[in-house]
N, C-alpha and C positions, 0 to 999 in steps of 0.2 A: 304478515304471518310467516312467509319462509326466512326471514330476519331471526325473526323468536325463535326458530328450530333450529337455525345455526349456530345464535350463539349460544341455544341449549345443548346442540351436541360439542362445541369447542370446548362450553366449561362441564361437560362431562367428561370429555376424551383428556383436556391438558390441565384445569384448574381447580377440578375438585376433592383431587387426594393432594397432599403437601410431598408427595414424592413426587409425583409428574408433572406437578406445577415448581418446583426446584431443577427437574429434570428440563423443562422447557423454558426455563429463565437461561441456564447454563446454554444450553444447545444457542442459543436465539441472540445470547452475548458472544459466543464464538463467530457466528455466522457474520455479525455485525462488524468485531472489531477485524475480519479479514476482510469484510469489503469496505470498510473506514481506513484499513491502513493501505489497499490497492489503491482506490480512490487519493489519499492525499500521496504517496506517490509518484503518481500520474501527475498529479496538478504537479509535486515537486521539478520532477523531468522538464515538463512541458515549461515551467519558469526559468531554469537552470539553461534552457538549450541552448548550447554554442557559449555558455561562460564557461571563463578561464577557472581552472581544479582550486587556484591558488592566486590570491590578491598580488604576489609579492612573487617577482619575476625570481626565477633561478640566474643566476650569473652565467649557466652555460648553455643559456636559450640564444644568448645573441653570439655567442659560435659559431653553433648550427645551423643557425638563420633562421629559426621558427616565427611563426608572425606573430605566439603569443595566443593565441584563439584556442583554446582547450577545450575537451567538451566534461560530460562527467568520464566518472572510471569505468561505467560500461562500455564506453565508448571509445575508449583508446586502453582497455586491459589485453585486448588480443596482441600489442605489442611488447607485452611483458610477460607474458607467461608461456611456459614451455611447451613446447610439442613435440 
């Protein structure tokens, strides 16, 4: 019985006029694709961790003496930008 009351008040309150059921489609696709794009992301980072930015060495990494181990651009942009 309180089943039936809920989803008699959800599709009174979001489904039953075509403005607040459009209004809760939109709201409910925003909500989604901001935690679909945090979430892939996340997994992206956590795949990427400790690979190199760039498949194909720079010619003046072996100057330097770098080992080559790059992470992404969050991760090494504090040495390129100003302060």
């Amino acid at each position: 019985m309180a089943a039936a009351t809920l989803t008699s008040k959800l599709y009174s309150l979001l489904f039953r006029r075509t403005s607040t059921f459009a209004l809760t489609i939109i709201v409910g696709v925003m909500f989604f694709e901001r935690a679909f794009d945090q979430g892939a992301d996340a997994i992206y980072d956590h795949i990427n961790e400790g690979v190199r930015a760039c498949a194909i060495p720079e010619p003046w990494t072996r100057l330097r003496g770098d080992s080559g181990v790059e992470k992404l651009w969050k991760h090494i942009k504090h040495k390129y930008e100003n302060k």
